[in-house]
GUZA-258240 format. One record per residue: x negated, y negated, z of N, C-alpha, C, O in turn; residue in one letter. Coordinates in steps of 0.2 Angstrom, whole numbers, padded with zeros to 4 digits. Last residue first. Example, Ala and Ser with C-alpha at 12.3 -4.5 7.8 and 13.67 -1.06 7.14 Angstrom:
% GUZA-258240
PT  n.east  n.north   n.up  ca.east  ca.north  ca.up  c.east  c.north   c.up  o.east  o.north   o.up  residuo
PT   -0064     0011   0035    -0068      0005   0036   -0064     0000   0039   -0067    -0006   0040        S
PT   -0066     0028   0039    -0062      0022   0039   -0066     0016   0039   -0071     0017   0042        A
% end
This chain:
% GUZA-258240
PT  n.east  n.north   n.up  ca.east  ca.north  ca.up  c.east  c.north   c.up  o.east  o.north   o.up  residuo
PT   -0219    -0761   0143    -0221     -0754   0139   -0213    -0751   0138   -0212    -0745   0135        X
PT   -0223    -0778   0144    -0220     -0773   0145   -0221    -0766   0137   -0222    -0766   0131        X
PT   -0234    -0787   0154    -0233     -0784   0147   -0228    -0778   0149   -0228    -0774   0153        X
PT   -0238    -0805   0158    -0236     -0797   0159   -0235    -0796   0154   -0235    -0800   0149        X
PT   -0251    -0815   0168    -0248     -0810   0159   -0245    -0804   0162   -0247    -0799   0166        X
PT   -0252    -0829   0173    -0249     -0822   0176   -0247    -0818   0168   -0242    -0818   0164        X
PT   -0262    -0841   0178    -0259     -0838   0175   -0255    -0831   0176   -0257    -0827   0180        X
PT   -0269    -0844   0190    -0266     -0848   0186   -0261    -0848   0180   -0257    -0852   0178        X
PT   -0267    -0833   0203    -0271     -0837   0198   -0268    -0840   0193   -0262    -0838   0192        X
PT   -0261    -0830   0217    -0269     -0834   0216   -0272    -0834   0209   -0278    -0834   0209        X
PT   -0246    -0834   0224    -0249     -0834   0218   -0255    -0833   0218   -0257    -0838   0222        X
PT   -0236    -0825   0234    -0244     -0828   0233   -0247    -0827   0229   -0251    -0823   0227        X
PT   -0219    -0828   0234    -0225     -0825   0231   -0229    -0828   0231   -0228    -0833   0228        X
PT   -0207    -0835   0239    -0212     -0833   0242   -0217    -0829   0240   -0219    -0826   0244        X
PT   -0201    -0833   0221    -0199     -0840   0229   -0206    -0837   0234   -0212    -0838   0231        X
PT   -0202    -0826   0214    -0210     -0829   0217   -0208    -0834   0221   -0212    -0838   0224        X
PT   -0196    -0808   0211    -0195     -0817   0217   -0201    -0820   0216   -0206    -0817   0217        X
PT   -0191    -0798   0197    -0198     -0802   0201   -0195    -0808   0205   -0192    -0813   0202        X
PT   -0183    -0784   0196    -0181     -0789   0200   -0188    -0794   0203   -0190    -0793   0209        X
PT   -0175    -0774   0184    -0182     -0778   0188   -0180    -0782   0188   -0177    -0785   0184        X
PT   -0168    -0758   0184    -0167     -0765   0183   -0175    -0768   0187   -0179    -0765   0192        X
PT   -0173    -0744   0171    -0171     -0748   0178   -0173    -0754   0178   -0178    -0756   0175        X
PT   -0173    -0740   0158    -0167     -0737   0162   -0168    -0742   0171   -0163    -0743   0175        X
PT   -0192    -0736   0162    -0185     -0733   0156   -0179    -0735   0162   -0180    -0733   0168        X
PT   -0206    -0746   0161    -0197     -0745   0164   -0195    -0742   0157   -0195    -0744   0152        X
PT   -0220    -0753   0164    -0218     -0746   0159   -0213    -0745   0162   -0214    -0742   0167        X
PT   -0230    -0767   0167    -0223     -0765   0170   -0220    -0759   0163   -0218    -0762   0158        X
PT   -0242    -0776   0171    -0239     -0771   0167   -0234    -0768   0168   -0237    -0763   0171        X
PT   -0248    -0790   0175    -0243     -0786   0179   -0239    -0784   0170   -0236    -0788   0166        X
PT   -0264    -0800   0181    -0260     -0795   0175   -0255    -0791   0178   -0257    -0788   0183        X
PT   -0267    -0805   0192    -0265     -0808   0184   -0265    -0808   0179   -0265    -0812   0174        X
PT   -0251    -0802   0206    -0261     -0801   0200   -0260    -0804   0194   -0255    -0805   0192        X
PT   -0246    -0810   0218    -0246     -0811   0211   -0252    -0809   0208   -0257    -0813   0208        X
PT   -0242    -0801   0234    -0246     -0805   0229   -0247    -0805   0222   -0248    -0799   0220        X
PT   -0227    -0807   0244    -0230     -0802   0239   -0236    -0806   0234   -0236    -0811   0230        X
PT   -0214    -0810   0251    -0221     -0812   0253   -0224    -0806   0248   -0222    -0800   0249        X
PT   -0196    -0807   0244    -0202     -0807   0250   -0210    -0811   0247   -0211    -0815   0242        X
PT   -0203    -0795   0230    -0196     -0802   0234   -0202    -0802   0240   -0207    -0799   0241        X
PT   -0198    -0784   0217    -0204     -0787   0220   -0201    -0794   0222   -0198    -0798   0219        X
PT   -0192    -0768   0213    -0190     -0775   0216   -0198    -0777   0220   -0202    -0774   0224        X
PT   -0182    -0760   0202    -0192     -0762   0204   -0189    -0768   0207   -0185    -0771   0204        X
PT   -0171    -0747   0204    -0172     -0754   0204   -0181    -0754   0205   -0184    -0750   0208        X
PT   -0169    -0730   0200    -0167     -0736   0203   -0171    -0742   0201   -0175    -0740   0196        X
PT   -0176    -0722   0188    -0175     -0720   0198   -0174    -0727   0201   -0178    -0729   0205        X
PT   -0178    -0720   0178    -0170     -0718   0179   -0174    -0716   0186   -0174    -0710   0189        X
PT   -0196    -0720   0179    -0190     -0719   0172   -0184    -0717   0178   -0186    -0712   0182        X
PT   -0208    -0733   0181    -0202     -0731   0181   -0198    -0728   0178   -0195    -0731   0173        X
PT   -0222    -0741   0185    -0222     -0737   0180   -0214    -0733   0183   -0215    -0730   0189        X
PT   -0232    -0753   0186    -0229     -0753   0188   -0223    -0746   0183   -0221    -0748   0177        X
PT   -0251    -0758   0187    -0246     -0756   0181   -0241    -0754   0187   -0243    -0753   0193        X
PT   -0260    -0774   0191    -0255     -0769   0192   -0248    -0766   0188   -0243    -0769   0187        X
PT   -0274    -0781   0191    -0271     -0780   0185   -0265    -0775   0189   -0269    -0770   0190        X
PT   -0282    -0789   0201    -0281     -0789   0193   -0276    -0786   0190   -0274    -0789   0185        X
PT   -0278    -0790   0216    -0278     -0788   0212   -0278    -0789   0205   -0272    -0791   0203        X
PT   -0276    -0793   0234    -0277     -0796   0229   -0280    -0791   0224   -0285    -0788   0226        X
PT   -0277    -0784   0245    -0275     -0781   0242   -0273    -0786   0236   -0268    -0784   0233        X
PT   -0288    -0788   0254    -0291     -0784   0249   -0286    -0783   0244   -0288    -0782   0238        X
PT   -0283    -0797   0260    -0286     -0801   0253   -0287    -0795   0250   -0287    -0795   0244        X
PT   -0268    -0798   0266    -0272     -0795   0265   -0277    -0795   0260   -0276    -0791   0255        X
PT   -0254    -0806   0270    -0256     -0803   0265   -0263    -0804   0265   -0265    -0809   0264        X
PT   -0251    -0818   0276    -0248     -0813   0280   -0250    -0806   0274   -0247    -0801   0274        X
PT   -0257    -0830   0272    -0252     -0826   0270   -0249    -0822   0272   -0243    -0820   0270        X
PT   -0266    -0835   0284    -0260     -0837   0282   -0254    -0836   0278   -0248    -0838   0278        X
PT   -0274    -0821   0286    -0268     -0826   0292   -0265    -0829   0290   -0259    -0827   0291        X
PT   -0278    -0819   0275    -0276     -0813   0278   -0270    -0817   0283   -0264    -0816   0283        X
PT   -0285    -0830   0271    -0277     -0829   0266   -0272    -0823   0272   -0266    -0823   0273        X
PT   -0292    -0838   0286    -0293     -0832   0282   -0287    -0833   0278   -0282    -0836   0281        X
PT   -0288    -0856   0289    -0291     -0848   0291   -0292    -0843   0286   -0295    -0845   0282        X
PT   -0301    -0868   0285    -0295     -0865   0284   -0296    -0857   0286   -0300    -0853   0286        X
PT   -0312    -0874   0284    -0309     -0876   0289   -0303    -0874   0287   -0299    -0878   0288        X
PT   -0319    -0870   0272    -0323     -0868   0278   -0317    -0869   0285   -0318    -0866   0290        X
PT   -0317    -0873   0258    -0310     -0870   0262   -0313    -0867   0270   -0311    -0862   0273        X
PT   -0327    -0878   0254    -0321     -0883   0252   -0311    -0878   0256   -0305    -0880   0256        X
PT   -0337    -0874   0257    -0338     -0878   0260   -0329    -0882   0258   -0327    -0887   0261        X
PT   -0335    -0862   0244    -0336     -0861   0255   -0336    -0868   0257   -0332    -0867   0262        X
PT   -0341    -0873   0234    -0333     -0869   0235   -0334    -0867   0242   -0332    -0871   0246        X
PT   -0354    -0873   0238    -0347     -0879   0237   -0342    -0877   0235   -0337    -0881   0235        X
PT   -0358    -0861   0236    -0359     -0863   0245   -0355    -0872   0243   -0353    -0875   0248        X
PT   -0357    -0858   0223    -0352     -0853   0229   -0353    -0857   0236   -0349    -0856   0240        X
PT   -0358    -0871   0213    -0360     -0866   0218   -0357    -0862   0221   -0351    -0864   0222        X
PT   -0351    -0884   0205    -0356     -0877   0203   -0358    -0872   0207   -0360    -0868   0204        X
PT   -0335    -0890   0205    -0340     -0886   0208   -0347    -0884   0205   -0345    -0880   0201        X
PT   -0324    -0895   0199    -0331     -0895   0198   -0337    -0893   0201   -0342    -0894   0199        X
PT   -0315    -0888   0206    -0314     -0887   0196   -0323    -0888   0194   -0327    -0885   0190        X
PT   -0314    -0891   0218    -0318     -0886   0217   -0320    -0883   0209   -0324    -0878   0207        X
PT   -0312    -0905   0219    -0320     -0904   0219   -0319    -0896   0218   -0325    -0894   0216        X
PT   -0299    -0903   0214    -0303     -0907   0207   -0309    -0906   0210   -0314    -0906   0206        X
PT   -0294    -0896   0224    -0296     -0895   0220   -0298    -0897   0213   -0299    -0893   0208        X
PT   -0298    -0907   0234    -0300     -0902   0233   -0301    -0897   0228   -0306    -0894   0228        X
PT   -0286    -0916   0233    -0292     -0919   0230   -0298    -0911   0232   -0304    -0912   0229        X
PT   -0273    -0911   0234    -0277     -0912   0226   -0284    -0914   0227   -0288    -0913   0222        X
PT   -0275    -0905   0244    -0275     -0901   0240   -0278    -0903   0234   -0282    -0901   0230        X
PT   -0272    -0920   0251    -0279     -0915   0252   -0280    -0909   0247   -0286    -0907   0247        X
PT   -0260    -0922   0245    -0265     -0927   0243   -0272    -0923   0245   -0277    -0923   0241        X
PT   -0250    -0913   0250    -0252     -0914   0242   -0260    -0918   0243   -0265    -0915   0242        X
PT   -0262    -0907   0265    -0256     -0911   0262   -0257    -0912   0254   -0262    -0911   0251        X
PT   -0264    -0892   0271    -0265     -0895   0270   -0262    -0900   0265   -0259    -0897   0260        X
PT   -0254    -0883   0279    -0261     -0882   0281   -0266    -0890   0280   -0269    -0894   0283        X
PT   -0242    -0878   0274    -0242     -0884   0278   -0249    -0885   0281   -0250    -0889   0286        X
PT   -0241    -0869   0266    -0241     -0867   0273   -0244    -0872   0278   -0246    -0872   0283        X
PT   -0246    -0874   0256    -0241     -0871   0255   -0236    -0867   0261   -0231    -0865   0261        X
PT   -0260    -0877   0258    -0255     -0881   0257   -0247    -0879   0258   -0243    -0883   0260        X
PT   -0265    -0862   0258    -0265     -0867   0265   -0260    -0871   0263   -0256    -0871   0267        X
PT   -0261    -0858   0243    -0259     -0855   0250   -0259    -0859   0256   -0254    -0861   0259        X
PT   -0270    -0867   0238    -0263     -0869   0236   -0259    -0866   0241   -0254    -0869   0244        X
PT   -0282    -0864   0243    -0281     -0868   0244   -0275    -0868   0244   -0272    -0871   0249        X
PT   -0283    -0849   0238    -0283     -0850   0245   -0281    -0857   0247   -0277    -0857   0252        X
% end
C-alpha cells in the first residue's frame, strides 16, 4: 500500500522510506494502521480492488493466442503459467506490485 501511494505521488522517496523501515519494525497491526491511516484505500489509488489481490494465480493455455498482462494489473506472489504454443506478454511498467518477491513457474 505504501509503494502504491508513492507511486501515485501520495507520498515522497523520503516519506516512503521512512515508513517503511517503521513498518519492517513494527510489532502490531494498530502500528501498521497507524502507518497508512492517512492514505486512501489501494481501491482508490490503484484503480484495483483489494479483493482481487492474490496468492497465487495459475494461468493455463493450449494454441489459443497470446497471455497478455499490461496496463494497471495486480502482481500475486506466485504466477504459474501452464502454455502450449502461445506467446506471453508480462508489463510491470504499471503493475501493482504488493510483494517483494514474485515466483513463477512454468508447466
Amino acid at each position: 500500500m505504501l509503494r502504491i501511494a508513492a507511486g501515485d505521488g501520495l507520498l515522497t522517496a523520503d516519506e516512503l522510506d521512512e515508513r517503511l523501515e517503521a513498518a519492517l519494525s513494527a510489532r502490531t497491526v494498530s502500528e501498521l494502521a497507524a502507518l497508512t491511516a492517512d492514505l486512501p484505500p489501494v481501491s482508490a489509488s490503484a484503480g484495483v480492488a483489494v479483493a482481487e489481490v492474490k496468492d497465487v494465480v495459475r494461468i493455463e493455455q493450449v494454441h489459443s493466442g497470446a497471455v497478455e498482462r499490461v496496463g494497471r494489473w495486480v502482481v500475486p506472489r506466485k504466477l504459474e503459467l501452464a502454455v502450449t504454443y502461445c506467446d506471453v506478454t508480462l508489463d510491470f511498467t504499471d503493475a501493482v506490485i504488493t510483494h517483494d518477491t514474485l515466483r513463477m513457474t512454468w508447466a
